[in-house]
N, C-alpha and C positions, 0 to 999 in steps of 0.2 A: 763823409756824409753817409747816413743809414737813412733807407727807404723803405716805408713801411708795403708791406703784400696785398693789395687793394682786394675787396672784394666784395661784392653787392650779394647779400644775403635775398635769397630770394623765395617767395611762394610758388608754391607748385598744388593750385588747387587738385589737381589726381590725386596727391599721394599725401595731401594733410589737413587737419579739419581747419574750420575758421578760427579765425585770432581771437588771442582771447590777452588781451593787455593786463592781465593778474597773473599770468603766468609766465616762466622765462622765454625770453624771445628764442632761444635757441632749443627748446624742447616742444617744439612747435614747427621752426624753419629751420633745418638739422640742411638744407642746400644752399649752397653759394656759386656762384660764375665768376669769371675771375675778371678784375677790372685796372683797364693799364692805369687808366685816366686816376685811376685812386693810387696808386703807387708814389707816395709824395715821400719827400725829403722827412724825414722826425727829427733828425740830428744832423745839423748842418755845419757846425763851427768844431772848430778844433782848440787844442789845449790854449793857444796865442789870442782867441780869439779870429781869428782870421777864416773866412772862409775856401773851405780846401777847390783843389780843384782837380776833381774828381768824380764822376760821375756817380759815384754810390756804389755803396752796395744795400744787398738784403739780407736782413736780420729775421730772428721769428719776433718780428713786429706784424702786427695785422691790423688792417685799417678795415671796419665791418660797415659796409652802408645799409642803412635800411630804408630806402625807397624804396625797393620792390618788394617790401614783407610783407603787404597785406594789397596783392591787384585787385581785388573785386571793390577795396572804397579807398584805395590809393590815389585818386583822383586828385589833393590837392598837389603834388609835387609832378604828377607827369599827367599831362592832359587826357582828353579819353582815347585819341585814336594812336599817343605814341605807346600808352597802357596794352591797348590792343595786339600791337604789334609787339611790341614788348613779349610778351606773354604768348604770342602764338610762336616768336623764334623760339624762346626759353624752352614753350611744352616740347617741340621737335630736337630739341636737345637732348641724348641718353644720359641718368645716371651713372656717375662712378662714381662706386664704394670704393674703393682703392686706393684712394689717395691718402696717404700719410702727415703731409705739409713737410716734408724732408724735405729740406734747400737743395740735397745733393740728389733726387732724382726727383725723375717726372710721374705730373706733370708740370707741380711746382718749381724742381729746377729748369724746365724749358719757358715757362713762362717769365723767369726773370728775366732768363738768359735774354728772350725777347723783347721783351720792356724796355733792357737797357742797352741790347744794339738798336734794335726801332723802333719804340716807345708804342708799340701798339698789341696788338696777340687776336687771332680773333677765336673763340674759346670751343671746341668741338665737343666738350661733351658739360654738365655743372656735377661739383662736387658735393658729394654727402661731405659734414663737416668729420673728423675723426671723435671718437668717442673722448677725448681729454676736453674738448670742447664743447659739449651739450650740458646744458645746465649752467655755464661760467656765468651769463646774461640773459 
Protein backbone atom coordinates (compact mmCIF):
# COMPACT_ATOMS: atom_id res chain seq x y z
CA UNK A 1 0.00 0.00 0.00
CA UNK A 2 1.35 3.79 -0.95
CA UNK A 3 0.20 6.61 1.13
CA UNK A 4 -0.16 9.59 -0.17
CA UNK A 5 1.85 13.03 2.00
CA UNK A 6 -1.23 15.04 3.33
CA UNK A 7 -1.07 18.43 3.40
CA UNK A 8 -3.48 21.51 3.91
CA UNK A 9 -2.41 24.30 1.63
CA UNK A 10 -2.85 27.22 3.59
CA UNK A 11 -3.27 31.21 3.71
CA UNK A 12 -1.22 33.21 5.60
CA UNK A 13 -2.78 36.70 5.12
CA UNK A 14 0.95 38.51 6.39
CA UNK A 15 2.73 37.27 3.85
CA UNK A 16 0.33 37.07 0.72
CA UNK A 17 -2.23 39.15 -1.24
CA UNK A 18 -5.91 38.10 -1.70
CA UNK A 19 -6.98 35.21 -3.93
CA UNK A 20 -7.56 35.69 -6.97
CA UNK A 21 -9.19 32.20 -8.56
CA UNK A 22 -7.60 33.10 -12.46
CA UNK A 23 -4.47 32.58 -11.12
CA UNK A 24 -2.58 29.29 -10.02
CA UNK A 25 -3.41 28.34 -6.59
CA UNK A 26 0.16 27.82 -5.83
CA UNK A 27 1.69 31.25 -6.93
CA UNK A 28 -0.52 32.73 -4.45
CA UNK A 29 -0.36 29.93 -1.30
CA UNK A 30 3.34 28.91 -1.83
CA UNK A 31 2.60 27.40 2.48
CA UNK A 32 1.34 24.17 3.53
CA UNK A 33 1.13 22.52 7.21
CA UNK A 34 1.34 19.00 7.13
CA UNK A 35 -1.86 16.85 7.83
CA UNK A 36 -1.93 13.18 9.25
CA UNK A 37 -5.60 12.89 8.80
CA UNK A 38 -4.84 13.46 4.90
CA UNK A 39 -2.22 10.85 4.65
CA UNK A 40 -4.55 8.14 2.89
CA UNK A 41 -3.92 4.86 1.14
CA UNK A 42 -3.56 5.68 -3.08
CA UNK A 43 -2.55 2.31 -3.75
CA UNK A 44 -3.78 -0.41 -1.98
CA UNK A 45 -3.99 -3.81 -3.80
CA UNK A 46 -1.19 -5.74 -4.94
CA UNK A 47 -0.40 -7.64 -8.17
CA UNK A 48 -3.10 -10.84 -6.96
CA UNK A 49 -5.36 -8.49 -6.34
CA UNK A 50 -5.45 -9.03 -2.74
CA UNK A 51 -5.00 -6.46 -0.33
CA UNK A 52 -1.46 -6.31 1.48
CA UNK A 53 -0.99 -6.26 4.70
CA UNK A 54 1.00 -3.79 5.39
CA UNK A 55 0.92 -0.63 6.85
CA UNK A 56 2.17 1.55 3.82
CA UNK A 57 4.61 3.26 2.86
CA UNK A 58 5.16 6.97 1.30
CA UNK A 59 5.81 7.84 -1.94
CA UNK A 60 6.20 11.47 -3.47
CA UNK A 61 2.57 11.37 -3.78
CA UNK A 62 1.03 14.52 -2.28
CA UNK A 63 -2.54 14.90 -1.27
CA UNK A 64 -2.90 19.07 -1.45
CA UNK A 65 -6.15 20.21 0.59
CA UNK A 66 -7.57 23.49 0.01
CA UNK A 67 -9.68 24.41 2.78
CA UNK A 68 -7.53 26.70 4.36
CA UNK A 69 -6.65 28.64 0.88
CA UNK A 70 -8.70 31.58 1.12
CA UNK A 71 -9.60 32.31 5.64
CA UNK A 72 -10.97 35.60 5.18
CA UNK A 73 -14.45 33.94 2.98
CA UNK A 74 -13.54 30.38 3.68
CA UNK A 75 -16.46 30.21 5.66
CA UNK A 76 -18.28 27.60 3.76
CA UNK A 77 -16.16 24.51 4.77
CA UNK A 78 -15.00 25.54 8.41
CA UNK A 79 -17.49 27.68 10.33
CA UNK A 80 -16.50 31.14 11.76
CA UNK A 81 -15.03 30.43 15.05
CA UNK A 82 -13.11 27.10 13.98
CA UNK A 83 -11.58 29.62 10.93
CA UNK A 84 -10.72 31.84 13.76
CA UNK A 85 -8.84 29.58 15.60
CA UNK A 86 -7.65 28.05 12.74
CA UNK A 87 -5.71 30.95 11.64
CA UNK A 88 -4.59 32.29 14.81
CA UNK A 89 -2.55 28.78 15.59
CA UNK A 90 -1.38 28.82 11.81
CA UNK A 91 -0.19 32.85 12.04
CA UNK A 92 1.90 31.63 15.61
CA UNK A 93 3.36 29.07 13.47
CA UNK A 94 7.22 30.04 12.01
CA UNK A 95 7.95 29.60 8.34
CA UNK A 96 10.42 27.02 7.01
CA UNK A 97 12.04 27.66 3.70
CA UNK A 98 13.94 24.61 4.10
CA UNK A 99 12.14 21.93 3.44
CA UNK A 100 13.06 19.91 0.42
CA UNK A 101 9.97 17.22 0.52
CA UNK A 102 13.00 14.48 0.62
CA UNK A 103 11.30 11.27 2.10
CA UNK A 104 14.83 10.62 3.56
CA UNK A 105 15.14 13.74 5.94
CA UNK A 106 13.29 16.08 7.91
CA UNK A 107 11.01 17.45 8.35
CA UNK A 108 9.24 15.23 5.86
CA UNK A 109 10.98 12.10 6.71
CA UNK A 110 9.95 12.67 10.69
CA UNK A 111 6.54 13.31 9.68
CA UNK A 112 5.88 10.00 8.04
CA UNK A 113 7.88 8.33 10.31
CA UNK A 114 5.18 9.62 12.63
CA UNK A 115 1.95 9.10 10.86
CA UNK A 116 2.75 5.59 10.54
CA UNK A 117 3.90 4.70 14.21
CA UNK A 118 0.94 7.12 15.61
CA UNK A 119 -0.98 8.30 13.04
CA UNK A 120 -0.86 11.72 14.28
CA UNK A 121 2.15 14.69 14.07
CA UNK A 122 1.33 17.93 15.58
CA UNK A 123 3.19 20.37 13.11
CA UNK A 124 5.72 23.02 14.86
CA UNK A 125 6.57 25.21 12.29
CA UNK A 126 4.30 25.35 8.10
CA UNK A 127 6.27 24.87 5.07
CA UNK A 128 7.08 27.07 2.14
CA UNK A 129 6.24 24.66 -0.87
CA UNK A 130 9.79 24.03 -2.79
CA UNK A 131 10.29 25.85 -5.84
CA UNK A 132 9.53 22.59 -8.32
CA UNK A 133 6.16 23.08 -6.95
CA UNK A 134 4.79 26.70 -7.54
CA UNK A 135 3.15 27.21 -10.63
CA UNK A 136 2.16 23.14 -10.99
CA UNK A 137 -1.76 24.34 -9.83
Amino acid sequence: MVRAIGLHLIDRPDQAPAFDPSRPVTTQRPFVCPAPDLCKPVLIRDADGAAPEVAGVFDHLYLFDLRWLDLPSGGTMLDDERRIAARQALDLLQVRDDVEFDLLSDPIGDFTWQVNRAGAFTPAAVWRLPERFIGQF
